[in-house]
C-alpha positions, -999 to 999 in steps of 0.1 A, spaced: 580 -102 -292 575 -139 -288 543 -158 -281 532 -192 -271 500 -214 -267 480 -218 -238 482 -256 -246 520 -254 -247 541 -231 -231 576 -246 -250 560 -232 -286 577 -196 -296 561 -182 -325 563 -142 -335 539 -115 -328 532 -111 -367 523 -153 -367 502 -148 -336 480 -123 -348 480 -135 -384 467 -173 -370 444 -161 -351 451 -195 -330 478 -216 -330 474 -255 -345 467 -273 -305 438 -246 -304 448 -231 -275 453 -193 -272 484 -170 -279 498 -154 -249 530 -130 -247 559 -149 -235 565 -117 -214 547 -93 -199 568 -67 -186 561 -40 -161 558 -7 -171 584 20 -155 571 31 -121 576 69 -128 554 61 -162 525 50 -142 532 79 -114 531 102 -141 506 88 -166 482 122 -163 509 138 -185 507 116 -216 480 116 -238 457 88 -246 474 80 -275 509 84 -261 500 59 -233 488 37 -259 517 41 -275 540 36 -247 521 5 -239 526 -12 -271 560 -8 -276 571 -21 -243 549 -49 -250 560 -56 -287 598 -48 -280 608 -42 -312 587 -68 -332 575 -30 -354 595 -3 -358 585 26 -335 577 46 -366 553 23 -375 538 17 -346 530 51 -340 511 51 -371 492 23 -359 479 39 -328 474 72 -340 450 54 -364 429 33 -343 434 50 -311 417 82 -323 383 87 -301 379 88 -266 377 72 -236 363 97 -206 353 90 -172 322 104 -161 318 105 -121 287 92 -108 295 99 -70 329 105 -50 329 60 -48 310 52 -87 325 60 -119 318 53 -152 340 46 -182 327 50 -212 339 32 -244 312 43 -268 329 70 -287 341 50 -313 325 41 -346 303 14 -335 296 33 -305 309 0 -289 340 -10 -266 352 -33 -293 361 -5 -318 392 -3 -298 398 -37 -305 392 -38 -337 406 -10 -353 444 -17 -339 435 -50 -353 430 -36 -385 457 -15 -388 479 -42 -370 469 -70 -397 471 -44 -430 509 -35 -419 513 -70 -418 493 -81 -449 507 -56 -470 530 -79 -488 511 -111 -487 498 -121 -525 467 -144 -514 438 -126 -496 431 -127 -459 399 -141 -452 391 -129 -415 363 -150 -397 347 -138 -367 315 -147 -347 296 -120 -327 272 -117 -299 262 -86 -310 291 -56 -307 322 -76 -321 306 -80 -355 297 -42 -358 333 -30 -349 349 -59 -372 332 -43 -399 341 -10 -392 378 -10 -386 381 -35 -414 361 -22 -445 376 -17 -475 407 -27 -462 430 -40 -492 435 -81 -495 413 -85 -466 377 -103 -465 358 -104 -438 330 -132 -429 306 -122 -398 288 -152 -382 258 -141 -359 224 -156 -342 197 -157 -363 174 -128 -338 196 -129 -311 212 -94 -317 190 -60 -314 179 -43 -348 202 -19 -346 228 -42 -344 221 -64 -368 220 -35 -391 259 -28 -380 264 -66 -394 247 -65 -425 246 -29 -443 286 -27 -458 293 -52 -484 324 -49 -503 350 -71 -484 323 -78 -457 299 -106 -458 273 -113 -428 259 -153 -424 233 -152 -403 232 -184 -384 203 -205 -372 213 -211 -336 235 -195 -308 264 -173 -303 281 -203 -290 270 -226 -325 286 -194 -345 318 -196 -321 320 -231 -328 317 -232 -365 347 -207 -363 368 -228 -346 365 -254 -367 376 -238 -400 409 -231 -382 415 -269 -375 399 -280 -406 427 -288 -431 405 -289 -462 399 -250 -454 429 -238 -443 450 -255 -474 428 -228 -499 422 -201 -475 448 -177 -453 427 -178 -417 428 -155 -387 400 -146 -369 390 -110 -350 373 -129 -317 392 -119 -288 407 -150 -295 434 -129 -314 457 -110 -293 455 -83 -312 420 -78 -298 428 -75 -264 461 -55 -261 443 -24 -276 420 -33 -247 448 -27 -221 451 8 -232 418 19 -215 422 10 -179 458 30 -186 438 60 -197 405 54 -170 430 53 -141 448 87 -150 412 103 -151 407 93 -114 411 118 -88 452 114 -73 437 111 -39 413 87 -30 408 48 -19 419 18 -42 403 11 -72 384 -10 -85 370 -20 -123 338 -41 -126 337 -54 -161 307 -66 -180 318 -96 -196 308 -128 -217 339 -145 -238 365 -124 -210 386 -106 -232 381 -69 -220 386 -87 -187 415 -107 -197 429 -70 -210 425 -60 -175 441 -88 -157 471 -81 -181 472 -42 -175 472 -49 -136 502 -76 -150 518 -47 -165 521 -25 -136 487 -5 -131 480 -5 -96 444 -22 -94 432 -34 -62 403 -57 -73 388 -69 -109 349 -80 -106 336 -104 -134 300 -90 -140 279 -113 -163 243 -120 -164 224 -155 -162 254 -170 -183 276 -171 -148 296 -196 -156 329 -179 -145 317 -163 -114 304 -198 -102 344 -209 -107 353 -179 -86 329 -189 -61 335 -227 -61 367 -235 -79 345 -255 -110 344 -246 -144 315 -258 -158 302 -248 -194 262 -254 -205 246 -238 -235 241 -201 -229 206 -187 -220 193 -158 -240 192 -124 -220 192 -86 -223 223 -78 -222 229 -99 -253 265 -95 -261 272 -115 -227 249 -143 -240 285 -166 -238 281 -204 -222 319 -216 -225 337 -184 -229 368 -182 -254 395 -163 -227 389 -186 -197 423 -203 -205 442 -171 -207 427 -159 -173 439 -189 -161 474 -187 -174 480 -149 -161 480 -172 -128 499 -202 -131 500 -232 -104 526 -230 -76 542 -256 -52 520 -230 -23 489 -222 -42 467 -231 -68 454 -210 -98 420 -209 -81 440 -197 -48 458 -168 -66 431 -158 -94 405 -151 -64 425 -125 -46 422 -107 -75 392 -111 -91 355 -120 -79 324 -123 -102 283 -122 -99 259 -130 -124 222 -113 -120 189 -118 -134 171 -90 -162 149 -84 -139 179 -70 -116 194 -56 -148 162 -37 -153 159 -26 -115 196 -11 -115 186 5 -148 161 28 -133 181 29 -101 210 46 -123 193 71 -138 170 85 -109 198 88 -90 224 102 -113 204 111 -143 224 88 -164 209 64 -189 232 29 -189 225 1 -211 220 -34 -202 255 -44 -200 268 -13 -180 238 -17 -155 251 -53 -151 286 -37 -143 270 -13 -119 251 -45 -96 283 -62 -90 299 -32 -81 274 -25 -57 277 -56 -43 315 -57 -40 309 -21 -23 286 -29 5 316 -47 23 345 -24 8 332 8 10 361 30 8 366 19 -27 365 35 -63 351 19 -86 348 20 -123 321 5 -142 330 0 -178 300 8 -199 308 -8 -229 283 4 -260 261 32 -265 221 29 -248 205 34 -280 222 2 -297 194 -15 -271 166 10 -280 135 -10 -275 146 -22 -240 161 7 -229 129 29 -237 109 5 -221 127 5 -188 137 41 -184 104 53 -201 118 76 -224 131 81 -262 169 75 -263 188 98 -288 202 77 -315 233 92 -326 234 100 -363 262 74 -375 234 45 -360 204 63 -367 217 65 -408 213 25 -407 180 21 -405 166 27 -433 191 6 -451 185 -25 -466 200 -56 -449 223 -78 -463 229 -112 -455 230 -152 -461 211 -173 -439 229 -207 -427 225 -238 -406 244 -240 -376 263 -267 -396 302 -262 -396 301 -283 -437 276 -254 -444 302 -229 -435 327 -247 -450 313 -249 -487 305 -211 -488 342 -206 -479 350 -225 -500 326 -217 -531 335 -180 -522 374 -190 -532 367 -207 -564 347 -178 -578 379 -154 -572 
């Protein structure tokens, strides 16, 4: 498997570089040079195969021989090892939930492959791994998870100073060992920033082996593939086109999407569903990409003003002689951003119509679906609902009126003691603990 930049398409580098950078040196993002389409009679048949067997399939067609199949299978059957059901709604409104994992968060997909991916790869290397990643809220919690304890890799969180729930936080900040959590004085977008910038800062990256576990790395988001895979075989056979609305904020479970469709799974229609931070639906709706600093909301974890996966949206529909990206992308893809108020609304709707308690994000998922389904009504669609209610548990008790179960591997974290250094949003801050933390080993 070979894989080049967003920023130049000429530049061939190997999966294991690709996920090992995190980004490649023009800070673009690493894309496969081919995405090939899975075997008709695979997707026909896809209700046979297991969840982990799809996985499997996926990966291999996708890696084409970059790990033996041996290997690879190890791989999946370690990350891939929780489920991902479909719970019907109504005959047109299902819901996918992705909250089974550790984290009881979508990006436990993510980042367990990740994990395992980056150990089968590390497993020679001398010099430790230092893995940076910056979190909204869910990505840190899932990092965490799928990497503790893992041998010669160290993992540095960066997240908004009380801009993530409780709960969350308490997913950043209770592991130790190999994990350290900075707590940073500013946005989700100052932490995403500050990450960046160690990859292109030489200083850093001539002491330190860098890679990062955003959905910047593409090892984040082919995991992600495997769950539309595994929604789509839980669909009915019968029944009208379908159609995933994704709750999104940097665009990689979206960009996962785009490239499942890409690989053969017969999608009629992604919908970009984001809250006040709508800077990619107002480019669906107007052709201009305009970033701003993001506005804090309830659904947190979407809290993104210039998200990371634009580019590789973009690049899954390159410019033609006949159309333009905006042209092409559109006929696939349409987006809406709604208020917390409407977030709050569709909350309540949710559960006294289908006695199901959704959390901020999902509900977010739900409105734009309910748009898109007022004028394509013989639709299915399938919301993804992408962590567990009780991760929100003040705001969720509040709107729905009730006490949320906390499931035990979330409710054990509360009593424990958090741990973490608080820093500027300054990139030299970040820089001299990396730094410091080196010259102490």
């Amino acid at each position: 498997m070979l894989l080049y930049s967003t920023k130049n398409p000429a530049l061939r580098v190997t999966l294991k570089e690709a996920v090992m950078k995190g980004l490649p040196d023009d800070n673009g993002l690493f894309m496969p040079a081919r995405i090939p389409e899975l075997p008709i009679d695979f997707i026909r048949d896809l209700r046979r195969y297991s969840f982990q067997e799809i996985s499997l399939a996926i990966a291999e067609s996708l890696f084409q021989g970059a790990i033996p199949r041996k290997d690879l299978e190890a791989i999946v059957l370690h990350s891939i090892n929780f489920p991902a059901p479909v719970i019907r709604l109504d005959e047109h409104r299902y819901v996918l939930e992705l909250f089974h994992g550790p984290s009881l968060a979508f990006k436990d997909f993510g980042a367990r492959f990740m994990a395992q991916l980056m150990g089968y790869f590390n497993r020679e290397e001398e010099q430790p791994l230092t893995i940076l990643v910056a979190t909204s809220g869910d990505t840190g919690g899932a990092v965490a998870a799928g990497f503790f304890r893992t041998p010669g890799i160290e993992v540095v969180i960066l997240y908004p100073s009380q801009k993530v729930s409780p709960l969350q936080e308490k997913q950043l900040t209770t592991w130790g060992h190999n994990i350290t959590a900075l707590e940073i004085d500013g946005t989700f977008d100052d932490c995403q920033s500050m990450v960046k910038q160690a990859f292109l800062d030489e200083a850093l990256t001539q002491h330190l082996r860098l890679s990062s576990a955003n959905s910047i790395n593409i090892a984040r988001l082919i995991p992600q593939m495997f769950y539309y895979f595994e929604a789509f075989k839980q669909l009915p056979a019968a029944g009208g086109p379908i159609v995933f609305s994704v709750p999104s904020g940097n665009y990689g479970n979206l960009s996962a999407g785009l490239m499942a469709k890409k690989m053969g799974l017969p999608v009629q229609h992604f919908l970009a569903a984001t809250n006040a931070n709508d800077i990619v639906p107002k480019y669906l709706h107007t052709g201009i990409f305009s970033t701003r600093p993001s506005t804090p909301t309830l659904s947190n974890a979407m809290d993104v003003g210039n998200p990371s996966n634009f580019p590789r949206m973009l690049d899954l529909f390159p410019e033609t002689n006949q159309r333009s990206t905006w042209n092409m992308i559109t006929q696939t893809l349409s987006g809406e951003g709604f208020s917390d108020q409407e977030t709050e609304n569709a909350m309540r709707e949710i559960f006294s119509n289908y006695h199901y308690a959704m959390d901020p994000h999902g509900a977010v998922g739900y409105l734009a679906l309910e748009r898109y389904q007022k004028e394509h009504p013989n639709t299915r669609g399938i919301v993804l609902e992408t962590a567990h209610p009780s991760k929100f548990l003040p705001d969720v008790e509040r709107i729905l009126g009730f006490r949320v179960p906390i499931p035990e591997r979330l409710a054990s974290l509360e009593h424990i003691a958090k741990r973490s250094t608080f820093l500027k949003a300054d990139f030299l801050e970040l820089k001299s603990l990396l730094l410091d933390k080196t010259n102490k080993k």
